[in-house]
C-alpha positions as CSV (number, residue, x, y, z in Angstrom):
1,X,0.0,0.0,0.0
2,X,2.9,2.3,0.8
3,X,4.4,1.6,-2.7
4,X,1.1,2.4,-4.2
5,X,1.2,6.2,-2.3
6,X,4.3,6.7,-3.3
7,X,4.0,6.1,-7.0
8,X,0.8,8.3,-6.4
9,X,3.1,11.4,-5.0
10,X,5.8,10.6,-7.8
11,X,3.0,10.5,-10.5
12,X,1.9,13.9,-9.3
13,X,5.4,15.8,-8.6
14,X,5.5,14.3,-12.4
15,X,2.9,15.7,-13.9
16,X,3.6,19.1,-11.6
17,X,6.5,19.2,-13.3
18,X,5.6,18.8,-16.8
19,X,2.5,21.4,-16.3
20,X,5.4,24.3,-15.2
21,X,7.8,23.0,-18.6
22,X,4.3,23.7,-20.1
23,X,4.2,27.1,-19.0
24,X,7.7,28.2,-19.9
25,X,7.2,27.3,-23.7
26,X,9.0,30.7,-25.6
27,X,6.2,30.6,-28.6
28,X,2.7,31.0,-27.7
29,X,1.5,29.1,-30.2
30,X,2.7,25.9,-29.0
31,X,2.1,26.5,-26.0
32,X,-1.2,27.6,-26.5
33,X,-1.8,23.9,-28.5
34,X,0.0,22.3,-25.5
35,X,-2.4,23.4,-22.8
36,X,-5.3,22.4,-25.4
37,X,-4.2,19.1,-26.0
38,X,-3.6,18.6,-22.1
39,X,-7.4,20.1,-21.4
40,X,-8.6,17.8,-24.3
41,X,-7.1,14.5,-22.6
42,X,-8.8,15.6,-19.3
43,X,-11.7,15.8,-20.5
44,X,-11.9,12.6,-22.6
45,X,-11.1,11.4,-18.9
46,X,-14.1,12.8,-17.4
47,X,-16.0,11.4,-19.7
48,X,-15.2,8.1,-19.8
49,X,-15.4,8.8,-15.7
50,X,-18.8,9.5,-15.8
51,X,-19.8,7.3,-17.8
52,X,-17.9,4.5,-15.5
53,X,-19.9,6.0,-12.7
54,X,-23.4,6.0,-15.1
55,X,-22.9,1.9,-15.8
56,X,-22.4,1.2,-11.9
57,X,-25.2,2.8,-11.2
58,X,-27.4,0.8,-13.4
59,X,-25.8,-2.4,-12.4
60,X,-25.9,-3.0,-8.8
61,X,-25.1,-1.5,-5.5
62,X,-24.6,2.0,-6.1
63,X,-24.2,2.7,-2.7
64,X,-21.6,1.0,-1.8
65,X,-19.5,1.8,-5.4
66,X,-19.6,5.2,-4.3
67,X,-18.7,4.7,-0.6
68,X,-15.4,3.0,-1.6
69,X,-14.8,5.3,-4.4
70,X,-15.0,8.2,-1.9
71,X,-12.6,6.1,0.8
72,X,-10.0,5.4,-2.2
73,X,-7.4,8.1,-2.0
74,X,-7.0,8.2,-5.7
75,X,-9.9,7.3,-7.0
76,X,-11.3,10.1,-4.4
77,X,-8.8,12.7,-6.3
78,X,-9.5,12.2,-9.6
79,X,-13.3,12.1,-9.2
80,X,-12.5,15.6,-7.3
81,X,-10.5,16.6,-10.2
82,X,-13.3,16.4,-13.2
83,X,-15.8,17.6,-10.6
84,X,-18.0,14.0,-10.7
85,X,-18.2,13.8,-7.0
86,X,-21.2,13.5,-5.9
87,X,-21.0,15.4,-2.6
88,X,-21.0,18.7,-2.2
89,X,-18.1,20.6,-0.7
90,X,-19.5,21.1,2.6
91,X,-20.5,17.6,3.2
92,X,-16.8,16.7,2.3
93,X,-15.3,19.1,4.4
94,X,-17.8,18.0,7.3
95,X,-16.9,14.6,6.9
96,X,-13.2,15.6,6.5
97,X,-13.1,17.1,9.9
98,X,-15.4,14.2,11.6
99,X,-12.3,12.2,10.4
100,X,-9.9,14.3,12.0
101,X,-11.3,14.6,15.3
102,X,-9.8,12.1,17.4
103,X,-6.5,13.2,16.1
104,X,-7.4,16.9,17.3
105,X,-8.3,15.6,20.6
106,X,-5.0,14.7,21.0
107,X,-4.1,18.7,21.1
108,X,-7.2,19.8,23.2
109,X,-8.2,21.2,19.5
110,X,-11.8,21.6,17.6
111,X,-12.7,22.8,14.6
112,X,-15.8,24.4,13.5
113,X,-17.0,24.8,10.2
114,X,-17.8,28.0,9.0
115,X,-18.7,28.7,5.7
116,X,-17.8,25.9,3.4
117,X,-19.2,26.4,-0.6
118,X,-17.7,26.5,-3.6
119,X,-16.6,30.5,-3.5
120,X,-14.4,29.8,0.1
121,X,-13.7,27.3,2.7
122,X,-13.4,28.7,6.4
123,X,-12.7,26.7,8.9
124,X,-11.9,27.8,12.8
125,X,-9.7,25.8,14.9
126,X,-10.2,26.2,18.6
127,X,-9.4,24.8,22.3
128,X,-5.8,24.8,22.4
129,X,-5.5,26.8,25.5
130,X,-2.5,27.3,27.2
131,X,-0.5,25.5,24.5
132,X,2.7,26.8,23.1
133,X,2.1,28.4,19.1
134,X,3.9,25.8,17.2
135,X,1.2,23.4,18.1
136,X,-1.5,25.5,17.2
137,X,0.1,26.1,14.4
138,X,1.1,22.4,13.5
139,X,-2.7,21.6,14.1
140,X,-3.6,24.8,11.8
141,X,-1.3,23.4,8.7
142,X,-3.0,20.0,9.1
143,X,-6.3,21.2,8.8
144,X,-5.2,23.5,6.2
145,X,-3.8,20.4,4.2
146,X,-6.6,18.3,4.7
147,X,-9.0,20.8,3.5
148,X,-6.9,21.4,0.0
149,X,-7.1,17.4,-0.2
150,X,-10.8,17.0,0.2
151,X,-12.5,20.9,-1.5
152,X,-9.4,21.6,-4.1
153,X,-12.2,22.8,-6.2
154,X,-13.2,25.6,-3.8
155,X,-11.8,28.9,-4.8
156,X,-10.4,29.9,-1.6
157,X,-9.4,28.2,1.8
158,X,-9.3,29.4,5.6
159,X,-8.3,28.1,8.8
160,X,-8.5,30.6,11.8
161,X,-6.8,29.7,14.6
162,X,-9.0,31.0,18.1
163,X,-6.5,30.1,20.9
164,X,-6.6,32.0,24.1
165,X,-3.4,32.4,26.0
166,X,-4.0,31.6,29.7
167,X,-1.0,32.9,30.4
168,X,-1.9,36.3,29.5
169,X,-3.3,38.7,32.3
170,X,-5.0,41.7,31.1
171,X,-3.2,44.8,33.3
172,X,-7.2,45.6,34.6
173,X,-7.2,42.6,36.5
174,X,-4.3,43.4,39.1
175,X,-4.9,46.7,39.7
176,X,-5.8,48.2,42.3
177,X,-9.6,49.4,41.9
178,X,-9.5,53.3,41.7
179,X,-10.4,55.3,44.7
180,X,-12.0,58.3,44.8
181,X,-11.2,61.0,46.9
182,X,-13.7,63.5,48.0
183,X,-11.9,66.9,49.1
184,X,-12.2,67.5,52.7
185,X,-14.2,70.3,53.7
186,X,-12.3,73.1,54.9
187,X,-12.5,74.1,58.5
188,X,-13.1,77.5,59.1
């Protein structure tokens, strides 16, 4: 299985790579017949995708097709990536985070949902009192990451971190409450 992830990643860095040789093409016209024939072979693959996804429907357990399709990494990524799966963003990113909860726990952290459509994803991250930055932070990033995994077609994506400090003491509270003095009357 590890094999399998890692000639995921290396397919990926691959075809990063040969995206940015695309982009540094001198003469505009081949580059311009470059991108089409790349945007051409993605979308012959969404359609053969969908209509993969049409023929299991109409022979047998749906359901359960999809379920695994949606728990397969890859399979997941590329349904993503010609926009054939069939959850919306903020049931993926609701589901993401369910996921991700007992591994938050382990930092004291929760994370709410809110606002999660296709224009932005905002997630707040929360609970982490007392706990030094670079945790908050290393829970932030993970979030962060997950979230690019699960909504990469959402146009922009949030995480705010809401940690209180406990070790911060507002000045108010140890001072002294104000006195007031009322002039003394002046003895004739």
């Amino acid at each position: 299985m590890s094999s399998n992830r890692e000639d995921q990643a290396s397919e990926s860095l691959h075809i990063e790579r040969q995206v940015e040789r695309l982009g540094s093409i001198a003469d505009p016209a081949a580059r311009a017949a470059a991108t089409d024939l790349v945007a051409s072979v993605l979308e012959l693959h969404r359609c053969a995708l969908e209509r993969m996804l049409a023929i299991v429907k109409q022979n047998g357990s749906a359901a359960a097709v999809f379920a695994a399709f949606e728990q397969d990494e890859l399979v997941r990524s590329v349904l993503l990536l010609h926009d054939l799966d069939r959850r919306g963003i903020g049931e993926r990113v609701v589901e993401m985070l369910a996921e991700l909860r007992p591994k938050m726990e382990k930092f004291g952290a929760v994370a709410e949902v809110i606002q999660a459509d296709e224009n932005a994803v905002r997630v707040r991250v929360s609970g982490m009192e007392g706990g030094c930055g670079s945790t908050a932070e290393t829970v932030r990033s993970f979030v962060e990451a997950s979230l690019i995994g699960i909504a990469p077609d959402a146009a922009e994506i949030t995480v705010e971190l809401a940690v209180v400090d406990k070790t911060f003491v507002p000045i108010n509270s140890i001072r002294p409450a104000a006195v007031s003095f009322e002039p003394a009357a002046a003895k004739s």
